[in-house]
N, C-alpha and C positions, 0 to 999 in steps of 0.2 A: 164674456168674450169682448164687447163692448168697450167695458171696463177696463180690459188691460191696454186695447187698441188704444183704448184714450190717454192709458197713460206714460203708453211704448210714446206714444205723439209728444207728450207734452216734457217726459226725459230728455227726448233726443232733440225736441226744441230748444231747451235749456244747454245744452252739448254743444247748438250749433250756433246758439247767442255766445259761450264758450271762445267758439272757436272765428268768431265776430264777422260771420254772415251775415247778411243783410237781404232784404228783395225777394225775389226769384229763389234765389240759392238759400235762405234761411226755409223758406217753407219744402223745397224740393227735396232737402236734407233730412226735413223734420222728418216728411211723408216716406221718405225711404226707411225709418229707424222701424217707423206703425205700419209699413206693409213685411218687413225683415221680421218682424215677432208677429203679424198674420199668417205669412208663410210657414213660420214657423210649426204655429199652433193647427194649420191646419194641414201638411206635411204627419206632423207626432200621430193627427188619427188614421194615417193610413201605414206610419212605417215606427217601427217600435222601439227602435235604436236612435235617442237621442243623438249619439255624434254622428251620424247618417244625416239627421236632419240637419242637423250644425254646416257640416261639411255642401248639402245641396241648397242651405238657404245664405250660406256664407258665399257663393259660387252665384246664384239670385242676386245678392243686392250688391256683387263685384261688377256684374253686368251692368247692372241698374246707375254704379255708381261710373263706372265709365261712358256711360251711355251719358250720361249728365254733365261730363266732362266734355266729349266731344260736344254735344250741344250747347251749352253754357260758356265755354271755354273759359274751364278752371281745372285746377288738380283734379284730378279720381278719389284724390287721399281724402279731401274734404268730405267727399259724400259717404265715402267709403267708413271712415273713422265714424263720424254721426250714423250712419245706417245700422253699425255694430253695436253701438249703444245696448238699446234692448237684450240683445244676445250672452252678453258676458256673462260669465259662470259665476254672479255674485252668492247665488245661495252656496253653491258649492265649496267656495273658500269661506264662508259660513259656520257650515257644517265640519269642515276641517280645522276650522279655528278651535270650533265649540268641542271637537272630541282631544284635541288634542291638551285644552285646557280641563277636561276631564280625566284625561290620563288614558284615556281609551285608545293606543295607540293603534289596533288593528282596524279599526274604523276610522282612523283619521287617515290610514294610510290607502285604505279605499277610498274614502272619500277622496283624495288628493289625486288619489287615480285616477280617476272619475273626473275630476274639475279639468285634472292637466290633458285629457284626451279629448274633453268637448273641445278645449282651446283650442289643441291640435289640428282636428276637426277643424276650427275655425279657418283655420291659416292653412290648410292645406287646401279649401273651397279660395281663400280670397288669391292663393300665390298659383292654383290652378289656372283661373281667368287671365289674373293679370297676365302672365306666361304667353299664355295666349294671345290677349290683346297689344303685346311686345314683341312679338312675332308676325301678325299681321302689318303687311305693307300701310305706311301714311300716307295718306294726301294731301 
């Protein structure tokens, strides 16, 4: 666990050199990618339904990335895009590539299933918050 923490960190470091943050905002960005794949991993052992977790940790680090927005005074998007990092459904389009260049089409077509519904998931957690946070009065 350790392990992946370190290298959810060290991705979404790279992401946010990427996307040419600097200071404050390169490491706050980093830490949100390595607490988004914590929550994650620790969510999964209490709730069994990957895009469940997707959905309530994509919802997590929308908070987290607006929260950093108003503090920092930058985009949400910044935090937001690097916090996702970790999350994206790479094995999944993986596993869809690899069946489908096997010719296994019923399996690649779950698998697609599968990848296109974490994403869903994702983006229904991130477009939930932000909704909200768009609706709330500014100061």
């Amino acid at each position: 666990m350790i392990l992946e923490l370190l290298a959810a960190l060290v991705g979404s470091l790279g992401y946010a050199g990427l996307f040419n943050l600097h200071g404050k905002k390169l490491v706050v960005s980093a830490l949100g990618g390595m607490l988004s794949w914590g929550c994650y991993r620790a969510l999964g052992r209490f709730i069994s339904d990957p895009n469940v977790c997707a959905l309530a940790v994509s919802a997590l680090f929308t908070l987290y990335s607006e929260f950093l927005a108003h503090r920092l005074r930058a985009p949400a998007t910044i935090f937001m895009a690097v916090a996702a990092i970790p999350m994206i459904p790479g094995a999944g389009l993986y596993r869809t590539a690899d069946a489908m260049l096997q010719g296994n089409w019923p399996l690649a077509g779950a698998q697609a299933l599968q990848t296109l519904l974490f994403a869903a998931s994702m983006a229904a957690g991130i477009a939930l918050v932000s909704l909200i946070f768009k609706l709330l009065p500014h100061k």
